[in-house]
N, C-alpha and C positions, 0 to 999 in steps of 0.2 A: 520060739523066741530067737535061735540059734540062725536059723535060717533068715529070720526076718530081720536078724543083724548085720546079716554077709552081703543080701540083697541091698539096703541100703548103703554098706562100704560102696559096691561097685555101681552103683546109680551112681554115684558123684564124680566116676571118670565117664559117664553118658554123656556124648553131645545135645541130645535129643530133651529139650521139656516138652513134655505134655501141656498143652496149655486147657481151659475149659471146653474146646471146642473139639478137643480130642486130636488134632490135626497139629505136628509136628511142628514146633519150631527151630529151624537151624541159627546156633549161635556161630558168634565171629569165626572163631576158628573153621567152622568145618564150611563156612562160607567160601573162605581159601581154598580148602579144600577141593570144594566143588564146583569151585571156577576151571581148576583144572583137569572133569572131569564132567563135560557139559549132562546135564540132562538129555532124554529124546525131543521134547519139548525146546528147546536151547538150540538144537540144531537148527544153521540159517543153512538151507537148499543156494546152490550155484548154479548159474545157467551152467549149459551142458557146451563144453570146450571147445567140439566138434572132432575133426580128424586132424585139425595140424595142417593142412595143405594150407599154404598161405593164399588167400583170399587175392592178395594183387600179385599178377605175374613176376617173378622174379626176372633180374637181368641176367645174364649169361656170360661168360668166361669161355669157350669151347677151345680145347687141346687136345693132344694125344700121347698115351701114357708111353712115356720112356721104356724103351725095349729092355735099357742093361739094368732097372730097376726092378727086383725081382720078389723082395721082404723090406717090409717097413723101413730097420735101421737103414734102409739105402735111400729112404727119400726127402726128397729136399723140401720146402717150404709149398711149394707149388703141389706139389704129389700128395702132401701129409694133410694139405687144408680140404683134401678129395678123399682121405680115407675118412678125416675129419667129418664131413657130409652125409658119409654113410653111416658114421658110428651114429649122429644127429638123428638120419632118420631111424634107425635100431630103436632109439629112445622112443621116437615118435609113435612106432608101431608098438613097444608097449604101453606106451601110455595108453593108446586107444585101449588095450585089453585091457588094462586094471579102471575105466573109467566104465567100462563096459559093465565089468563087475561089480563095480558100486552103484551103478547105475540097478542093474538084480536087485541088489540087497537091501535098496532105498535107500541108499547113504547120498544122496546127490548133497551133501554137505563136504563129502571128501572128492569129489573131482580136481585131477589135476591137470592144472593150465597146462599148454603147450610152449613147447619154443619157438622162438623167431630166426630157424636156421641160417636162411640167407641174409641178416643181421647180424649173427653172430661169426659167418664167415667174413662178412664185409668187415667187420672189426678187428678180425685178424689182420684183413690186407691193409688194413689201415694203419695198426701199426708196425707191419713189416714193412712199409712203404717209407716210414719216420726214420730208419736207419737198416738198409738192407743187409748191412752188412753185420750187424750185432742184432735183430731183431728175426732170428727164424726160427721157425718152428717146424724142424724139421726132423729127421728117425735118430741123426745121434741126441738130442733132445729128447725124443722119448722115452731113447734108451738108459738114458745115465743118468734122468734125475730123478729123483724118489716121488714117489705118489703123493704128499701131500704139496709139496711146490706145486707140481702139473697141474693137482687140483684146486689151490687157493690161490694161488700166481700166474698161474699159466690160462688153464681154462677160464679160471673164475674173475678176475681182475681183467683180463685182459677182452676173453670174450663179452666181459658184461652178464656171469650166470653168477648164479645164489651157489652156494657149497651143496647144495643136496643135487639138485640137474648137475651140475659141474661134476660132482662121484660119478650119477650113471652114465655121463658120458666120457670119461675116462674109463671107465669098467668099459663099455661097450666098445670104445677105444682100441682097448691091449688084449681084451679076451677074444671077443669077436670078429671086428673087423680084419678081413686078411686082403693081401694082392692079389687079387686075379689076375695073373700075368699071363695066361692062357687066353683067357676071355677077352680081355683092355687092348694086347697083341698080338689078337685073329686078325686072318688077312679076308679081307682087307679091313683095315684097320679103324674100331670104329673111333667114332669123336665123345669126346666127353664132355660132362657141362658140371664147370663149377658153378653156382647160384649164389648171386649176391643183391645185392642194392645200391643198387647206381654204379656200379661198377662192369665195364665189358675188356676192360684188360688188366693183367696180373700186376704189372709195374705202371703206376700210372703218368710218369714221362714219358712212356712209351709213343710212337708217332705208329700208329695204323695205316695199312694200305688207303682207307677211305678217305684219312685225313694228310693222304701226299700232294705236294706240289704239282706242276710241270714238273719242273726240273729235279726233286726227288723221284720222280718216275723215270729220268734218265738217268742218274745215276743205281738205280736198281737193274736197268737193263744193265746199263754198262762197267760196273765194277768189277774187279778182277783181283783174286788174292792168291796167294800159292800155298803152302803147308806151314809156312812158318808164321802168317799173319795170323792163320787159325792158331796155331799154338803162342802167342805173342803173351806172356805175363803181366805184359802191361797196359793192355786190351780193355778199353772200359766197357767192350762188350765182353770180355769173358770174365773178367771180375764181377760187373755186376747180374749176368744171365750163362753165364755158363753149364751152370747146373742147375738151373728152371726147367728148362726145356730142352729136348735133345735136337732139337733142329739147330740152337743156339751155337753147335758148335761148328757146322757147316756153313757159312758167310762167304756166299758166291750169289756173284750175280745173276741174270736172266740169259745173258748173250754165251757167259762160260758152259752154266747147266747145260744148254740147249747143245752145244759143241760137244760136249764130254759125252751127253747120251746121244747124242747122234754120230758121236766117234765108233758106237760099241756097235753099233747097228751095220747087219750087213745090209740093207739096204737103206742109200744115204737118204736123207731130206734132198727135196729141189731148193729151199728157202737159200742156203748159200751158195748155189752157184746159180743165184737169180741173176749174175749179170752176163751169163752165157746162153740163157733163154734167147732163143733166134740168130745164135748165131751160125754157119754152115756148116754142115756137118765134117766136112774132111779137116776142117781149122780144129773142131775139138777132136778129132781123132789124132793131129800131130801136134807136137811140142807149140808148148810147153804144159798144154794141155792134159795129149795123149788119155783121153777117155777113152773106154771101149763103145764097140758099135751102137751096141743098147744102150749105153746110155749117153749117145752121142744122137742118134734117134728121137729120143724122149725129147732132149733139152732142143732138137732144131724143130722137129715138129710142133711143140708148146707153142710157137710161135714163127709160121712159116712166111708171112710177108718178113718180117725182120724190124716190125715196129720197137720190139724192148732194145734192138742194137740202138738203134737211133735215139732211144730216150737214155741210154747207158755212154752215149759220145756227147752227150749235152751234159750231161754227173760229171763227167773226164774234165769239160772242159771248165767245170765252177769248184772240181777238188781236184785239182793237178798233183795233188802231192799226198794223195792219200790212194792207199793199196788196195788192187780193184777184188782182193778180199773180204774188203771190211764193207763194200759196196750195200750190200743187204742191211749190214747194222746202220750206216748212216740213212739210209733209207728211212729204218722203221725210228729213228730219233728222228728226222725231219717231220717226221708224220705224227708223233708226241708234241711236239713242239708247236704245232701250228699251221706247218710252212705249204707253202701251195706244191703239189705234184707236177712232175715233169712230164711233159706228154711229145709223142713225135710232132713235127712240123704237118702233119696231115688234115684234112678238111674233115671235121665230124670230131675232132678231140680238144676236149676242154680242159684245161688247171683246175684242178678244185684244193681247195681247202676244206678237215673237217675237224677245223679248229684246236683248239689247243688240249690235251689228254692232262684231266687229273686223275688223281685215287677215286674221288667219288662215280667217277664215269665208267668205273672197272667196277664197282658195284653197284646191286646182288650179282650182275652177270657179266660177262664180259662179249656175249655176244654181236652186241653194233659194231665194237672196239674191233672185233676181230674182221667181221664184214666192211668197217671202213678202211680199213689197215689194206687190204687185199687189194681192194680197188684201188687205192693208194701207188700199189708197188706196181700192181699190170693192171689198166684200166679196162674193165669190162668188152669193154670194143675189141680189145685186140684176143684173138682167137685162134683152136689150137685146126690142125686139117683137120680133125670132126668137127667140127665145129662150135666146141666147148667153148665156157670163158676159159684163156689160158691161166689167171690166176687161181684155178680150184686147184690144180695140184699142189699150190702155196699153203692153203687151208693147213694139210695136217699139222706143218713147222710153225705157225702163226698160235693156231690152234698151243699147240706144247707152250711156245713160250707165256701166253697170256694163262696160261690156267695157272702158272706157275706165282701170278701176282696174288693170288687168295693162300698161298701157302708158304711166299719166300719168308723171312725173316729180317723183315722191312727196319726194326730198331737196329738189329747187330749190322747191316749192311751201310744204315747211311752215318753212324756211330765210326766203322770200319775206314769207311771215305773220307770222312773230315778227320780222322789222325792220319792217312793214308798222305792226305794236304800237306 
């Protein structure tokens, strides 16, 4: 009886009645319960996620990582959205293994999505782009503020994640990701690709080489700064790109470049003393010339009838008052510009024009640019005593300057010019 008493007490804290059918009924309470605690049955299967690789090609950003940037706290907004990338795919790759595993264990009810990385970098530049100057996200940022801002303000808010992807990419963030400044600053130096959506430059006022003018393609050849415009504080290129990018801080033009490494060189370019091409040899060996014999040699044979003198006293006589230095620059601005080429007064030589040079015509290559530029300056006709075109030995100078248009730093330059005004 004793027993048959105890047994009843504690039936009455039982969720479970028996009903006639023998088969359990669950009351209210353990209903709640059991909502949060599905049955096998209960579980809904999810398609399988796949790997993450985003199915439509991403756009591209392509830079090159800052040499004096060597640990995180040194990087700027541009650097930090690239270690950013990697921490994204860290995540990526484990997500594949734990999906992998549930996939094992039959749980395709726990699969988890993947991220939309180059969305959630695009988000970033989107609102670094809304105030450059108070919106970055960069290594003192990551350094001095506490984990949960980075991760419900920072990451989660701004990139557009949920607080749980927002953790592990923050963890994968600080723990794992490091600089390879080894690797990023092997020579030769590879290029990097930030990955976004709709987006192919960092700042997007930015003017791209492909999307220059005419006459921003001359003012890129032709600019000129000295030390103090680079350091200028007032610089709305160094305010706003200063420390984006390390090329940002060098703001020289095409014609300076081309001068300063061709200053360091013991053997000179022909390109600028294209207007002594045919002229006789004992004239460039004395004043105010004073070449030596070699290369007093080179520059009269290039051109032994003396056709370039002749097309060089017709320049003289339409720029009287411009220094027969700068001869080769005005040259290759005339030949941006549009303007028809100057040819000897001789039977068999034509003016040509090959039209006016924008950005888009320098990309992908600039090879036509550089083949019509040449014929531009020495017209294929005139030829050296072997009988070469005399303008191939132009090629290598021509060549330097035009590669120079896929790498100048086309915002800070024409930025530089119009305060220069």
């Amino acid at each position: 009886t004793h027993l048959l008493h105890s047994f009843k007490k504690k039936s009455k804290s039982f969720p479970v009645i028996m009903a006639d059918n023998d088969f359990p009924v669950v009351d209210d309470d353990d209903q709640k319960f059991g909502a949060l605690m599905p049955s096998k049955q209960q579980r809904v299967p999810k398609p399988e996620p796949g790997d993450g690789v985003p199915l439509k090609q991403p756009d591209v950003i392509r830079f090159k990582w800052n040499k004096e940037i060597t640990e995180k706290k040194q990087c700027d907004t541009k650097h930090m959205l690239y270690l950013l990338q990697r921490a994204l795919e860290a995540v990526r790759l484990r997500t594949n293994e734990r999906n992998q595993y549930f996939k094992s264990i039959d749980r395709a009810d726990r699969y988890i999505s993947h991220l939309d990385s180059p969305r959630i970098i695009s988000n970033f530049l989107e609102w670094h782009n809304q105030a450059k100057e108070s919106n970055k996200f960069d290594g003192e940022l990551l350094d001095k503020t506490d984990k949960l801002h980075m991760i419900n303000n920072i990451i989660g808010k701004i990139g557009d994640v949920k607080m749980g992807p927002a953790t592990r990419i923050y963890t994968k963030l600080t723990k794992e990701t490091v600089v390879r400044h080894s690797e990023w600053c092997a020579l030769p130096q590879p290029t990097l690709e930030l990955r976004t959506r709709g987006y192919t430059k960092f700042i997007f006022a930015e003017k791209e080489i492909h999307e220059c003018n005419t006459e921003d393609i001359v003012t890129l050849l032709t600019y000129t700064c000295n030390n103090n415009d680079n350091n200028d504080d007032n610089s709305d290129s160094k305010n706003n790109h200063a420390a984006e990018d390390q090329d940002a801080m060098t703001v020289k033009g095409l014609f300076q470049m081309f001068e300063e490494a061709n200053a360091k060189k013991d053997k000179k370019n022909v390109l600028p003393n294209l207007h002594l091409v045919g002229r006789r040899k004992q004239e460039l060996m004395s004043a105010p010339y004073s070449l030596s014999e070699t290369q007093a040699d080179d520059l009269c044979n290039r051109d032994p009838h003396g056709y370039n003198q002749q097309i060089v006293r017709k320049w003289r006589q339409r720029h009287p008052n411009e220094a027969m230095r700068n001869y080769w620059k005005i040259q290759i601005i005339s030949f941006v510009r549009g303007e028809r080429n100057i040819v000897p007064d001789v039977d068999g030589f034509e003016s040509v024009s090959f039209g006016a040079l924008t950005g888009a015509k320098l990309t992908p290559n600039t090879k036509d640019a550089v083949n019509n530029l040449l014929a531009f300056l020495l017209p294929p006709k005139i030829v050296s005593n072997k009988g070469n075109a005399s303008n191939i030995g132009l090629r290598g100078g021509v060549n330097q300057i035009f590669r120079e248009f896929r790498k100048v730093y086309v915002f800070g330059i024409l930025n530089a010019a119009v305060s220069q005004k």
